[in-house]
Wavefront OBJ file of the C-alpha trace (Angstrom):
o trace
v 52.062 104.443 -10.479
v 51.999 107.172 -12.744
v 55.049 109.088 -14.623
v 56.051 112.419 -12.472
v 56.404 115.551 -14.173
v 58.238 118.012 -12.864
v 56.614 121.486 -14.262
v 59.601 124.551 -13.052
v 57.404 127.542 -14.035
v 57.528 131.077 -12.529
v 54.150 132.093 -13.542
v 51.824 130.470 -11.950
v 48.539 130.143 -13.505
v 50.601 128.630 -16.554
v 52.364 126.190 -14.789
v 48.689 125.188 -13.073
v 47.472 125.083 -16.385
v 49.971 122.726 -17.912
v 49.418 120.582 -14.654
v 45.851 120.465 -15.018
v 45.965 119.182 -18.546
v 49.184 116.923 -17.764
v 46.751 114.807 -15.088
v 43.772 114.627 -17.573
v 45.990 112.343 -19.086
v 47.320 110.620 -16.516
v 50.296 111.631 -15.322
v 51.426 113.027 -11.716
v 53.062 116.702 -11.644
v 54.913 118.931 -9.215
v 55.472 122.523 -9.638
v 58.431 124.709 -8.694
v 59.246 128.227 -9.012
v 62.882 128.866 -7.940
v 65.647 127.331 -10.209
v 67.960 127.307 -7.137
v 65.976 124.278 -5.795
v 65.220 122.434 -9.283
v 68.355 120.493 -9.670
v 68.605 118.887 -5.741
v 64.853 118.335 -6.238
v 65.248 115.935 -9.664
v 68.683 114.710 -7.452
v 66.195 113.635 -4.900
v 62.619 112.208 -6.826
v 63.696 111.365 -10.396
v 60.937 112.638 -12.522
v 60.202 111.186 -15.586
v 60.435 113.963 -16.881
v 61.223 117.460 -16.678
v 59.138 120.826 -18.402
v 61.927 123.765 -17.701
v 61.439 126.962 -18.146
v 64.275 129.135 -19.190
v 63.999 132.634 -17.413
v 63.361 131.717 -13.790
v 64.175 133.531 -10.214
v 66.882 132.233 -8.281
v 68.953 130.187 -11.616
v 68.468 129.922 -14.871
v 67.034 127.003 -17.049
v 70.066 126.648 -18.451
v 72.486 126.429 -15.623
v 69.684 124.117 -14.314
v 69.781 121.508 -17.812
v 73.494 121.543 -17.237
v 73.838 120.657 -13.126
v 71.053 117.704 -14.130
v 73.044 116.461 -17.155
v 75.923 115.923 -14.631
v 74.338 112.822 -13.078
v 70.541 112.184 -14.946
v 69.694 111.409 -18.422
v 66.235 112.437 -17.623
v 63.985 113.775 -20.672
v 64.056 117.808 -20.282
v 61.794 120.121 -22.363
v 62.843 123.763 -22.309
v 59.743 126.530 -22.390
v 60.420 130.136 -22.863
v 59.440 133.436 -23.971
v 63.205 133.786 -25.863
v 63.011 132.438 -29.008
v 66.694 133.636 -30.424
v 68.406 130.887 -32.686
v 71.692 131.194 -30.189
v 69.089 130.246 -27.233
v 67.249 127.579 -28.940
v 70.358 125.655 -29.882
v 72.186 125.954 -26.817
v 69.663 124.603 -24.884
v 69.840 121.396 -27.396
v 73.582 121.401 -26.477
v 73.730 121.553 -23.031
v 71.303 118.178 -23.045
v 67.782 119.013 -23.715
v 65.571 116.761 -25.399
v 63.021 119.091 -27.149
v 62.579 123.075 -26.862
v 58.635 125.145 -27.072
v 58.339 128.578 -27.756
v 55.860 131.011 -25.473
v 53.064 130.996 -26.469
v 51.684 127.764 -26.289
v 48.845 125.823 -25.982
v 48.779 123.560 -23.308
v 47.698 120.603 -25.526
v 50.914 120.885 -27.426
v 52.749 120.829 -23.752
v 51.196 117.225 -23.481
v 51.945 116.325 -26.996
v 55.497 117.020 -26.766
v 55.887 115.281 -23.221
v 53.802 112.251 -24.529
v 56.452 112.007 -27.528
v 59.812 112.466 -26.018
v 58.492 109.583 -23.282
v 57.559 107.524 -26.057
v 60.744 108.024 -27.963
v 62.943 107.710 -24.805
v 60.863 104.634 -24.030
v 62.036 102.750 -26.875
v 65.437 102.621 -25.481
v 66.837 99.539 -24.152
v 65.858 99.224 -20.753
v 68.355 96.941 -18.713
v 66.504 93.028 -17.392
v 67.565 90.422 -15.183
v 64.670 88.049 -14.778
v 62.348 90.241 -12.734
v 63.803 93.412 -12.145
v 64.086 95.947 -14.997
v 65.847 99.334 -14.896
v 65.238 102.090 -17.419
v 68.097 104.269 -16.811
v 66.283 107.200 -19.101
v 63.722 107.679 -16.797
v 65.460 106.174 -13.682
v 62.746 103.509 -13.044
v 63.012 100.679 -11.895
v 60.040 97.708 -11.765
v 59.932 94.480 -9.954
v 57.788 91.939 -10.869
v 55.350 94.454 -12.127
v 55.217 96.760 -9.674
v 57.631 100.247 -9.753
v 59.602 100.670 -6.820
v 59.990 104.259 -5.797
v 63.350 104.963 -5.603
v 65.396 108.370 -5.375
v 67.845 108.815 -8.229
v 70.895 107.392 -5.538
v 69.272 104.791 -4.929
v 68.110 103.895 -8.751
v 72.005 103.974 -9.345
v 73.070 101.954 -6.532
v 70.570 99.009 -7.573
v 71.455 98.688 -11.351
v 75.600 99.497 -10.488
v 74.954 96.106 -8.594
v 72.320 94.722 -10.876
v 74.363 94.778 -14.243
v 77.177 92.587 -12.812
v 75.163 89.940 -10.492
v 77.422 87.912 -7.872
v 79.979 90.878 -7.873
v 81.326 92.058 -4.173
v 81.845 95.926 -4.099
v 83.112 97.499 -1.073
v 81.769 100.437 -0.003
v 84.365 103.201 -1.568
v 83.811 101.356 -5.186
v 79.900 101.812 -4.652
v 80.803 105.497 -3.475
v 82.926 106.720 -6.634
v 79.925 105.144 -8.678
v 76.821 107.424 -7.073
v 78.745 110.173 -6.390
v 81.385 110.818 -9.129
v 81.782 114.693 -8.164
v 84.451 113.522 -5.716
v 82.017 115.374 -2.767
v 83.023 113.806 0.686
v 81.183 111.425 2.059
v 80.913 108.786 4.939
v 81.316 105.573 4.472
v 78.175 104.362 6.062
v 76.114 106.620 3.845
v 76.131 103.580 1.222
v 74.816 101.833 3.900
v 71.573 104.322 4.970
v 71.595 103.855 0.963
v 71.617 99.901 0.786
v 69.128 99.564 4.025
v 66.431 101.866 2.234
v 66.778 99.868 -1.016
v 65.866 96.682 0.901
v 63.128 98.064 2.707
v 61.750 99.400 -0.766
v 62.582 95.882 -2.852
v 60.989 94.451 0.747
v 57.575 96.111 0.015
v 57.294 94.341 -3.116
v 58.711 91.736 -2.692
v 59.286 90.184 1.358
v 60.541 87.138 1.063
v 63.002 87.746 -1.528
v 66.716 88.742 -1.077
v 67.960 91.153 -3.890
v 71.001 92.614 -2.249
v 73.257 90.675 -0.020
v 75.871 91.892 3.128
v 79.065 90.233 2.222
v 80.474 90.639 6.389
v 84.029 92.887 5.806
v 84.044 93.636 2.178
v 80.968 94.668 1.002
v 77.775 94.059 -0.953
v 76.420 91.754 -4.132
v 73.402 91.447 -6.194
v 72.217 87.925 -6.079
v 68.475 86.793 -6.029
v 66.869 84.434 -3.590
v 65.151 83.932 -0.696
v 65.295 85.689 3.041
v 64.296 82.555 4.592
l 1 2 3 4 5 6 7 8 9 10 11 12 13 14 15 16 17 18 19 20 21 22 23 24 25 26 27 28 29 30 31 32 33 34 35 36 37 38 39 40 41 42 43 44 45 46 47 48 49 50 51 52 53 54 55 56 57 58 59 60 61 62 63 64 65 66 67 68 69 70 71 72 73 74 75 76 77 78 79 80 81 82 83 84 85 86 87 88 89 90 91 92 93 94 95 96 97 98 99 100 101 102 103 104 105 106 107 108 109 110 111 112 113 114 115 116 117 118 119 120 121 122 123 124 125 126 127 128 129 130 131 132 133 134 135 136 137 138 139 140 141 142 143 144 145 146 147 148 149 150 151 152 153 154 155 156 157 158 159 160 161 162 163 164 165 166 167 168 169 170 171 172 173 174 175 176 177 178 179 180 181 182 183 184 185 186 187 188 189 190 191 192 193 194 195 196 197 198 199 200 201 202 203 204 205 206 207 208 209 210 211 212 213 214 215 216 217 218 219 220 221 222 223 224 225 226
């Protein structure tokens, strides 16, 4: 599966140009125009990666960089026309990982991806026989093969993951994935949990990741459904 870039450009022939030359080399891209969806959107798919513009309808780029620092660590590039010192370096502040200037050439758009991936791909990625998690990029892989998880779910997995044979209840796994305090039911963790299996499932059927402990709660132990 290839790395999804999320290109949030109001002008649309650029952003179809920087798409166009993002999948020449490989990568997968979606395109959105209204910074008021941007930030549910990443919440929701987990690019690896994200090309923001600054100005934008709706919210701006950097209202946008600070609602995703709040929960992802995903690689952001800022793009803009506004090339003040004061913009530049509060856009490196609120959590961006590199900053163009308009104009640009496309090819430089893929240059700069391909190197903040590359440098945010060295870090440690988190491994437990089969499974690895790269929290940077909120992937996950299992034996081999990415599982396509939403950035709840990526959290859920390596929160149980890191500490194998651990019970959690439900309100432990709840303050974890959603640390704004927002309410929420407690059988939301598990819509959350039953998705993850069927996901882990796909790859892998007859292998049990994530276990029901009946009254308490839930553990990360591999082995066998059968």
């Amino acid at each position: 599966m290839s790395e999804l870039i999320l290109i949030v450009e109001d002008e649309d022939k650029l952003a179809g140009v920087m798409a166009d030359y993002l999948k020449q080399e490989g990568f997968t891209t979606a395109c959105l125009v209204n910074g008021s969806v941007v930030t549910d959107w990443v919440h929701e798919h987990a690019p690896a990666l994200v090309l923001l513009d600054l100005m934008l309808p709706g919210k701006g780029g950097l209202d946008i960089c600070k609602e995703i620092r709040a929960f992802s660590s995903v690689p952001i590039i800022m793009t803009t026309a506004r090339v003040e010192e004061i913009d530049r370096l509060l856009g490196l502040e609120l959590g961006a990982d590199d900053y163009i200037c308009k104009p640009f050439s496309p090819r430089e758009v893929v240059a700069r991806v391909k190197a903040v991936l590359r440098r945010i791909g060295n870090d440690t990625a988190f491994q437990a026989k089969n499974l690895t998690l790269d929290e940077s990029r909120y992937l996950a892989n299992l034996h081999g093969h990415t599982l396509d998880l939403t950035a709840v779910e990526f959290k859920l997995l390596q929160f149980l993951a890191v500490n194998p044979g651990r019970i959690y209840g439900r309100q432990q796994l709840m303050d974890h994935i959603y640390p704004d305090d927002r309410v929420v039911a407690d059988r939301t963790i598990d819509s959350h949990i039953k998705k993850l299996r069927k996901k882990i499932a796909v790859v892998r059927p007859d292998e049990e990741l994530i276990h029901s402990v009946y009254g308490v709660g839930y553990k990360f132990e591999p082995g066998t459904r059968y």
